[in-house]
FINU-917105 format. One record per residue (C-alpha): residue number from 0; x, y, z. Coordinates in nm, 4 decimals, m for minus. Example, Ala and Ser with C-alpha at 12.3 -4.5 7.8 and 13.67 -1.06 7.14 Angstrom:
2
<rec><pos>0</pos><xx>1.2300</xx><yy>m0.4500</yy><zz>0.7800</zz></rec>
<rec><pos>1</pos><xx>1.3670</xx><yy>m0.1060</yy><zz>0.7140</zz></rec>
end
This chain:
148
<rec><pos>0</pos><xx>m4.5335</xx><yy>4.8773</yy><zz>5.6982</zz></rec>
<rec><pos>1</pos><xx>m4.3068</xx><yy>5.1065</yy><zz>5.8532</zz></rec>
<rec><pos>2</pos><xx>m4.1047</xx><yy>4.9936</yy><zz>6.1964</zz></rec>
<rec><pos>3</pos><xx>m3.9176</xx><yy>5.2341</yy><zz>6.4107</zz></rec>
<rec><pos>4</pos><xx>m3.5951</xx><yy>5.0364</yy><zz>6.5268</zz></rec>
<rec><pos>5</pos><xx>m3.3814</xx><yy>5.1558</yy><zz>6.8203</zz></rec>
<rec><pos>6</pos><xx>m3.1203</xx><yy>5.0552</yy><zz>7.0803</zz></rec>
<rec><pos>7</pos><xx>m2.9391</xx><yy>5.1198</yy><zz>7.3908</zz></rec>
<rec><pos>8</pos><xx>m3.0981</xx><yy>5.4660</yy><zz>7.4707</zz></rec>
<rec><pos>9</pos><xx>m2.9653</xx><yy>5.4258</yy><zz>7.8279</zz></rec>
<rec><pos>10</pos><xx>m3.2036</xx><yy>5.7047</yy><zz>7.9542</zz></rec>
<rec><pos>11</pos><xx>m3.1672</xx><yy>5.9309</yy><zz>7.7175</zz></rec>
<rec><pos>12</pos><xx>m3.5077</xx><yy>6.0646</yy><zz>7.7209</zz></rec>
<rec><pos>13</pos><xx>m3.5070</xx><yy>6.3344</yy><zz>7.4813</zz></rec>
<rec><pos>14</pos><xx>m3.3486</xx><yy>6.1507</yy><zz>7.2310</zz></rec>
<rec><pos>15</pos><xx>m3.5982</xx><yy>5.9039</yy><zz>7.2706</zz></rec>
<rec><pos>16</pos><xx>m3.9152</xx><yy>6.1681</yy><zz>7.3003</zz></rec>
<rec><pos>17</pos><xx>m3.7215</xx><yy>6.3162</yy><zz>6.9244</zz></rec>
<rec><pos>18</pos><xx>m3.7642</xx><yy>5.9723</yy><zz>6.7690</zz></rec>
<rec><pos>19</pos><xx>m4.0727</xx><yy>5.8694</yy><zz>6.9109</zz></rec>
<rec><pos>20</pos><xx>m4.2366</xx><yy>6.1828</yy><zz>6.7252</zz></rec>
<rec><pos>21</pos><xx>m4.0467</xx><yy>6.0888</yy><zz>6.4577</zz></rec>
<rec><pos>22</pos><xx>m4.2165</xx><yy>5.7614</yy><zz>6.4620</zz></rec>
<rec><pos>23</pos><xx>m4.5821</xx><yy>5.9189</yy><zz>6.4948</zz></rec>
<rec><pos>24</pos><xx>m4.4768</xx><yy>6.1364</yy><zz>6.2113</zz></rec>
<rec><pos>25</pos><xx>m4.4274</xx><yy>5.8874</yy><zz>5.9552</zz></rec>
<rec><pos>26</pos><xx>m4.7206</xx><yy>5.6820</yy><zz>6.1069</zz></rec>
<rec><pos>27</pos><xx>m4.4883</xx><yy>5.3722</yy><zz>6.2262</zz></rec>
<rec><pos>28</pos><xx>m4.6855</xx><yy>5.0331</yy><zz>6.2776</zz></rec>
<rec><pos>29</pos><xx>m4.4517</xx><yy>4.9580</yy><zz>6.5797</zz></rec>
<rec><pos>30</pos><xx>m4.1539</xx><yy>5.0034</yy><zz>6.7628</zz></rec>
<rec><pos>31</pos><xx>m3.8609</xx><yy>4.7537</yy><zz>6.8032</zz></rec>
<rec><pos>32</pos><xx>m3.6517</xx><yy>4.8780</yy><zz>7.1075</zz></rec>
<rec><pos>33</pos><xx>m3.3482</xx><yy>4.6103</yy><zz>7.1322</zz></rec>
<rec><pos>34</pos><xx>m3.2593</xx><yy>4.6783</yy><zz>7.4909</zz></rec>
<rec><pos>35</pos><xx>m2.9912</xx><yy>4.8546</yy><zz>7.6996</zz></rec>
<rec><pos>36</pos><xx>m3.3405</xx><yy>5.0935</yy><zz>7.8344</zz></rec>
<rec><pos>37</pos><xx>m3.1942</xx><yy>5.1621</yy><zz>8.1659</zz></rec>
<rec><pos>38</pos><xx>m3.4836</xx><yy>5.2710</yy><zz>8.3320</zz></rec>
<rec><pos>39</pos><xx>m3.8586</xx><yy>5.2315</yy><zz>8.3378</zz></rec>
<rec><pos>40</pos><xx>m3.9155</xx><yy>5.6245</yy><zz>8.2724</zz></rec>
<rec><pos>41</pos><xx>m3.7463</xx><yy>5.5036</yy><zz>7.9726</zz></rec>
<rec><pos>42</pos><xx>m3.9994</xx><yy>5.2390</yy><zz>7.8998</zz></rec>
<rec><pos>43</pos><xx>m4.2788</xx><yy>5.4220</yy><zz>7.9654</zz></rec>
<rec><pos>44</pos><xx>m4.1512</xx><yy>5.7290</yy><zz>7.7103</zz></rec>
<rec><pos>45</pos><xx>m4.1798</xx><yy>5.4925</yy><zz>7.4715</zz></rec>
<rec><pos>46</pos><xx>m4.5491</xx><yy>5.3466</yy><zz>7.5274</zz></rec>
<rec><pos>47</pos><xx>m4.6771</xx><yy>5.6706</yy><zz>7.6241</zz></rec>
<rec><pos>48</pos><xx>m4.6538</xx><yy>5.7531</yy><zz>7.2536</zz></rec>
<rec><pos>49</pos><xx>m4.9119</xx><yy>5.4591</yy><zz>7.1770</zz></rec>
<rec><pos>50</pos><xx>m4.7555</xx><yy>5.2633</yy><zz>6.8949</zz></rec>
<rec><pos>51</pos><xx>m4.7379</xx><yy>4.8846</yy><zz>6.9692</zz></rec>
<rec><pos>52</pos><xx>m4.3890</xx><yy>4.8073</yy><zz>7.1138</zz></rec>
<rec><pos>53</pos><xx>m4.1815</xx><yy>4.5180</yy><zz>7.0467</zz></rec>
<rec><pos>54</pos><xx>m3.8691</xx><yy>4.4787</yy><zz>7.3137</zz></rec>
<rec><pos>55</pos><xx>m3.5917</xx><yy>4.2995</yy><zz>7.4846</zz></rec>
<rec><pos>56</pos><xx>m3.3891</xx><yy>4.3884</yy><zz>7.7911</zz></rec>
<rec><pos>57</pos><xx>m2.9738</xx><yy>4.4380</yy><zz>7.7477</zz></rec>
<rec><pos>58</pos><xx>m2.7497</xx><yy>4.4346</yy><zz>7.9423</zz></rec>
<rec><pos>59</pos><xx>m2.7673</xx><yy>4.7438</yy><zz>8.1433</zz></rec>
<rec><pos>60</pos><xx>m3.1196</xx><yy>4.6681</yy><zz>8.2468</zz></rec>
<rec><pos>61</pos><xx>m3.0627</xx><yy>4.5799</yy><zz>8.5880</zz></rec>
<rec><pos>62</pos><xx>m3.2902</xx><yy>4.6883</yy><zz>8.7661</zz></rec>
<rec><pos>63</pos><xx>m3.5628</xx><yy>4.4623</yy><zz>8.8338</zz></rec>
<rec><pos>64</pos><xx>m3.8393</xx><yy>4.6803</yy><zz>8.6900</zz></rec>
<rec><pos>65</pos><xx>m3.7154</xx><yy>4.6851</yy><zz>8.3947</zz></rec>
<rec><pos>66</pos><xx>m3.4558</xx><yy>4.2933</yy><zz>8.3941</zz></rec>
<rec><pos>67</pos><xx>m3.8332</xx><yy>4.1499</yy><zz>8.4672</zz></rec>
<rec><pos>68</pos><xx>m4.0553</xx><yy>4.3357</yy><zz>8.1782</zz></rec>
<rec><pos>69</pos><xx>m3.9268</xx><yy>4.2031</yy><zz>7.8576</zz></rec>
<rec><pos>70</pos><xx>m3.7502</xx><yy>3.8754</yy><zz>7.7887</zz></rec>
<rec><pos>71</pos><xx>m3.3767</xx><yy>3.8437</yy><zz>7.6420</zz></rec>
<rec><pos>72</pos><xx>m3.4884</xx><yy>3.7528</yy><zz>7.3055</zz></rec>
<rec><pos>73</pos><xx>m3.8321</xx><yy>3.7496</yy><zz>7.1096</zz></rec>
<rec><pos>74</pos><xx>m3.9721</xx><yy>3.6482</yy><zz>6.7968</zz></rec>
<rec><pos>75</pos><xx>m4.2814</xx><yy>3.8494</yy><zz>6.6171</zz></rec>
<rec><pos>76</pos><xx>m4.4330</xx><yy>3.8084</yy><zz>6.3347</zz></rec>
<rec><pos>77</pos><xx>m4.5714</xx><yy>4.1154</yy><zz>6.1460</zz></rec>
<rec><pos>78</pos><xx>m4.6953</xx><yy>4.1687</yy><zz>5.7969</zz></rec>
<rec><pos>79</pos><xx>m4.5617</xx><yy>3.7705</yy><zz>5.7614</zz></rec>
<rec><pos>80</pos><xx>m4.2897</xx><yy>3.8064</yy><zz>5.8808</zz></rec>
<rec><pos>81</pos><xx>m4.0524</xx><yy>3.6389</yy><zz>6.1540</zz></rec>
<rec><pos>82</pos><xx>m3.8645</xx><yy>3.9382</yy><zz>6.3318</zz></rec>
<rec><pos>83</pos><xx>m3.6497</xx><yy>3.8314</yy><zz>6.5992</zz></rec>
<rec><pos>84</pos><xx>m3.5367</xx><yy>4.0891</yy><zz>6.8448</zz></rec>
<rec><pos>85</pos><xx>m3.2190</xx><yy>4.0255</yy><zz>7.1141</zz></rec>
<rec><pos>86</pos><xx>m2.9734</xx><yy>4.2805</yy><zz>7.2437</zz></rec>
<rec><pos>87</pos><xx>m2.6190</xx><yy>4.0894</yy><zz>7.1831</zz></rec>
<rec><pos>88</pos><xx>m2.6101</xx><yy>3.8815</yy><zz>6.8365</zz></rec>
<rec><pos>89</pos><xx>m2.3143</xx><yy>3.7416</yy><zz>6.9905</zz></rec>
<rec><pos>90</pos><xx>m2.5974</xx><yy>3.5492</yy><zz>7.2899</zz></rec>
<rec><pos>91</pos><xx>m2.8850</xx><yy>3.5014</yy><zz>7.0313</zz></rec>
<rec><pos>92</pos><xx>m2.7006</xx><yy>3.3614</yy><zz>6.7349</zz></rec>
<rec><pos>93</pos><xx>m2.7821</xx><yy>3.0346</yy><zz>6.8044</zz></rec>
<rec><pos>94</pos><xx>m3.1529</xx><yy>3.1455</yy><zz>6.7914</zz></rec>
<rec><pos>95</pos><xx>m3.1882</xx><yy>3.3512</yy><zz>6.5034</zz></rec>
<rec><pos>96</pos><xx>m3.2527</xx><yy>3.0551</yy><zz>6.2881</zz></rec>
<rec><pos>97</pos><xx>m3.6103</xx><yy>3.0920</yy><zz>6.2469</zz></rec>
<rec><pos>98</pos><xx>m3.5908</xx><yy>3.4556</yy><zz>6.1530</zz></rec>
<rec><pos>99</pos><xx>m3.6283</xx><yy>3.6323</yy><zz>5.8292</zz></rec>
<rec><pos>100</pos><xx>m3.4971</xx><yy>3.9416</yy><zz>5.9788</zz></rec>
<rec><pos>101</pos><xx>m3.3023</xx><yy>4.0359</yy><zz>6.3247</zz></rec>
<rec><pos>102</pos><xx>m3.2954</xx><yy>4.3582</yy><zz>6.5090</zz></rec>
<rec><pos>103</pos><xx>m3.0090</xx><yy>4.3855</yy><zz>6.7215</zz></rec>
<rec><pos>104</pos><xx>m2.8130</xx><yy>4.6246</yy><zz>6.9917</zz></rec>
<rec><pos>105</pos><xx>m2.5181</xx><yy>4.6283</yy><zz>7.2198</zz></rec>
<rec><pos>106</pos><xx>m2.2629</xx><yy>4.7723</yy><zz>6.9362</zz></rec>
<rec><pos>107</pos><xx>m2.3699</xx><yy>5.1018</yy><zz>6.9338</zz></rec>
<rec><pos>108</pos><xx>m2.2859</xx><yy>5.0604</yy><zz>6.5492</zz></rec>
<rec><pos>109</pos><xx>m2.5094</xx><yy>5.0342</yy><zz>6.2967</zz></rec>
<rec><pos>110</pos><xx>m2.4480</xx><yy>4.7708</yy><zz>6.0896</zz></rec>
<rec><pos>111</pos><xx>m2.6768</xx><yy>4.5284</yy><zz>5.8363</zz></rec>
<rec><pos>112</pos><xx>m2.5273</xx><yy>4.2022</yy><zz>5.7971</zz></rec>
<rec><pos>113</pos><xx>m2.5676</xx><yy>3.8195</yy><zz>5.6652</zz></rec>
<rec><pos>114</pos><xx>m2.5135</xx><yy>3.6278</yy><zz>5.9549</zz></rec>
<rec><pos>115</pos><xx>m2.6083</xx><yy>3.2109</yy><zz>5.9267</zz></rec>
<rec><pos>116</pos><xx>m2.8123</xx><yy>3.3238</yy><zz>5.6306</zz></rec>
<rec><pos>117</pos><xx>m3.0146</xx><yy>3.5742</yy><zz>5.8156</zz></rec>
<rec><pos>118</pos><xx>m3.0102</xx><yy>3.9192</yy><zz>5.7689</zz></rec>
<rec><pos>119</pos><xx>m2.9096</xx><yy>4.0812</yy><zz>6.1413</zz></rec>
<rec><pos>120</pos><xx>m2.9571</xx><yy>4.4609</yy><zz>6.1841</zz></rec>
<rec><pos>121</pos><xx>m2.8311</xx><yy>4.6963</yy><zz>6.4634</zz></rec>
<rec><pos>122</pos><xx>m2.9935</xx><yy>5.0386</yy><zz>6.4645</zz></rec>
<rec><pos>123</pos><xx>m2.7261</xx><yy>5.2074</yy><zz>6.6545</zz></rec>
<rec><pos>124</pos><xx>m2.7398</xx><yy>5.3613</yy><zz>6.9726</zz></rec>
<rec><pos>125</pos><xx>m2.9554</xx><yy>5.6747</yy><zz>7.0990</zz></rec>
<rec><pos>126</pos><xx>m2.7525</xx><yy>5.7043</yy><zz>7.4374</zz></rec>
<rec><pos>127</pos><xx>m2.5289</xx><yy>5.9907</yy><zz>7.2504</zz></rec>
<rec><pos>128</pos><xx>m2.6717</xx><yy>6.0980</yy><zz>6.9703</zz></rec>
<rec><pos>129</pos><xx>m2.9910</xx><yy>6.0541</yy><zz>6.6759</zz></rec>
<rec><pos>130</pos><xx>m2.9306</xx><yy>5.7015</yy><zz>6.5469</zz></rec>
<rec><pos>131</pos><xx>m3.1730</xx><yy>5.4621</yy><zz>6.4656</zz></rec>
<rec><pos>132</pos><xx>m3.3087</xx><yy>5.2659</yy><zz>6.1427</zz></rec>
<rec><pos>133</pos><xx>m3.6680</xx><yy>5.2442</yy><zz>6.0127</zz></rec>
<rec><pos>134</pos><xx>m3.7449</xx><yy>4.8879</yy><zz>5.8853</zz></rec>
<rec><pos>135</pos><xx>m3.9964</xx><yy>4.8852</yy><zz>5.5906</zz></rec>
<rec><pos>136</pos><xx>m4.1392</xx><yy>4.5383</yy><zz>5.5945</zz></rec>
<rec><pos>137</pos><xx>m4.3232</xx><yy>4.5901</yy><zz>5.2211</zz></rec>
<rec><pos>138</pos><xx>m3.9691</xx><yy>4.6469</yy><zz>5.0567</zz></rec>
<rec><pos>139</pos><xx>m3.7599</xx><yy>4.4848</yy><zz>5.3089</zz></rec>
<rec><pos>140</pos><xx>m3.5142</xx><yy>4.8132</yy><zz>5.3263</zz></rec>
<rec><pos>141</pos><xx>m3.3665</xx><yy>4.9324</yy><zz>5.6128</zz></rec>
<rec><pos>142</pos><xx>m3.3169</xx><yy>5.3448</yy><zz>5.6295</zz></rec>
<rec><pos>143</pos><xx>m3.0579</xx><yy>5.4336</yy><zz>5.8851</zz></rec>
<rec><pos>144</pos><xx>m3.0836</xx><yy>5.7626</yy><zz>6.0443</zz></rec>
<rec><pos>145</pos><xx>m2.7513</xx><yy>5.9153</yy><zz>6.1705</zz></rec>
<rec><pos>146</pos><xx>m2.7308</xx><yy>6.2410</yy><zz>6.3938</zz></rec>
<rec><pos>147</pos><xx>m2.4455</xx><yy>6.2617</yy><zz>6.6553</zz></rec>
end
């Protein structure tokens, strides 16, 4: 399965609207967005494209409608398995534990790393330009996309 990971899009709509399609396009099961939305319009972009979404708040979400809509970290499971999600690594290291695999933001780097034995990704940021990663759970590879 296919996952379309992205971070810290601070309102940048149309590079959010490019990667969504992007996401319909290569039929991705779900979204991971790791926070630093901004806005609700943001938020709403994102679901009105219909693929299940998977999110955490960062910490430029402070307004309450969007502070209020997603926790700070969260664990899924999908095709087996345990995907954590936070915006700082730096906050959620000591909960990472559990994971096979964590998406991360804050950076605005991308970056795959070993950190406490689990492998911690950051997608990059889509404030300023066409970064993001897709996460294939089958083959455990992680594709980063890179477009300032």
């Amino acid at each position: 399965m296919k996952i379309l990971v992205i971070s810290d899009s601070h309102n940048n709509l149309t590079n959010l609207k490019h990667v969504m399609g992007f996401a319909k396009q290569i039929k991705a099961y779900a979204v991971i967005h790791c926070g630093d939305w901004n806005t609700l319009e943001s938020v709403e972009t994102v679901i009105s494209f219909g693929i299940p979404l998977y999110a955490v708040v960062g910490n430029a979400d402070i307004a309450d409608d969007v502070k209020n809509k997603f926790p700070e970290f969260l664990e899924v499971k999908i095709d087996n398995l345990r995907i954590g999600v936070c915006h700082s690594i730096v906050n959620c290291k000591l909960k990472i534990e559990n994971s096979d695999v964590v998406f991360y933001g804050h950076t605005h780097r991308q970056e795959d790393k070993i950190i406490n034995g689990v492998r911690c990704v950051n997608p990059g940021a889509l404030e300023n330009g066409i970064n993001f990663a897709i996460y294939d759970t089958t083959s455990d590879k992680i594709e980063f996309i890179h477009e300032d």
